[in-house]
C-alpha positions in Angstrom: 6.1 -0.2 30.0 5.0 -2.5 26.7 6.1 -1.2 23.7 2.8 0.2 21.8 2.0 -2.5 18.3 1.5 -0.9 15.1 -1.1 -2.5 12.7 0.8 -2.6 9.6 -2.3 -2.1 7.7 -3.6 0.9 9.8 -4.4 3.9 7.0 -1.4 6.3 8.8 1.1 3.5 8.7 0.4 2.2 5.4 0.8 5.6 3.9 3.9 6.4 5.6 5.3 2.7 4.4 4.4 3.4 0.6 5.9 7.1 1.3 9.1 5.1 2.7 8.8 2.6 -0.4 9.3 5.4 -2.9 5.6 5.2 -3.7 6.5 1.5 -5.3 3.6 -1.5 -5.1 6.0 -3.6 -5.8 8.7 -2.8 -3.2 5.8 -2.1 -0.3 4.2 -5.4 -1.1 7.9 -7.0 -0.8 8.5 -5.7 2.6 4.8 -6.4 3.6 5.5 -10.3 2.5 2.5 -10.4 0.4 1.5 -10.3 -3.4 1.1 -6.7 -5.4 -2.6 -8.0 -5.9 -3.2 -8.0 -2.3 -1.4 -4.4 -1.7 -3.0 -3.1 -4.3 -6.3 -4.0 -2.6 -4.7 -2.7 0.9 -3.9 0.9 -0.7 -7.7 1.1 -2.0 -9.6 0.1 0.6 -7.5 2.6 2.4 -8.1 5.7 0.0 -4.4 5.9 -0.7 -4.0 7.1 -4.0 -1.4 5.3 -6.0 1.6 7.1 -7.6 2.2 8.2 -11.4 3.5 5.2 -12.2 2.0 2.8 -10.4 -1.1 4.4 -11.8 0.1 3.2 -15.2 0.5 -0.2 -14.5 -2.1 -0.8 -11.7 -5.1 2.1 -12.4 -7.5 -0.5 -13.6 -7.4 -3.2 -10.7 -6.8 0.0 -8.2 -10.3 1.6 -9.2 -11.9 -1.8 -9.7 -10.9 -2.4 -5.8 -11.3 0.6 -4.5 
């Protein structure tokens, strides 16, 4: 039996891996091997709303891409 792939960039998985990430850009965008920019844009376009304090530093480009 194959072992079932998860898209890393599914809306569920995503929001589990921010969750396990302690709701940090920085440290998801790290383990996702891609720039804050471009997770940022991945947390938007999935309707995942962005902790306090990633709020503070990323509200801006967040809404702009959302």
């Amino acid at each position: 039996m194959k072992a079932r792939q998860l898209d890393p960039t599914d809306r569920r998985v995503l929001e589990r891996n921010y969750d396990y990430a302690q709701k940090n850009v920085r440290v998801l965008s790290t383990w996702y091997d891609c720039e804050t920019k471009r997770m940022i844009e991945l947390l938007a376009e999935n309707e995942i709303d962005l902790s306090a304090n990633d709020e503070q530093r990323f509200g801006p480009y967040y809404r702009e891409a959302r």
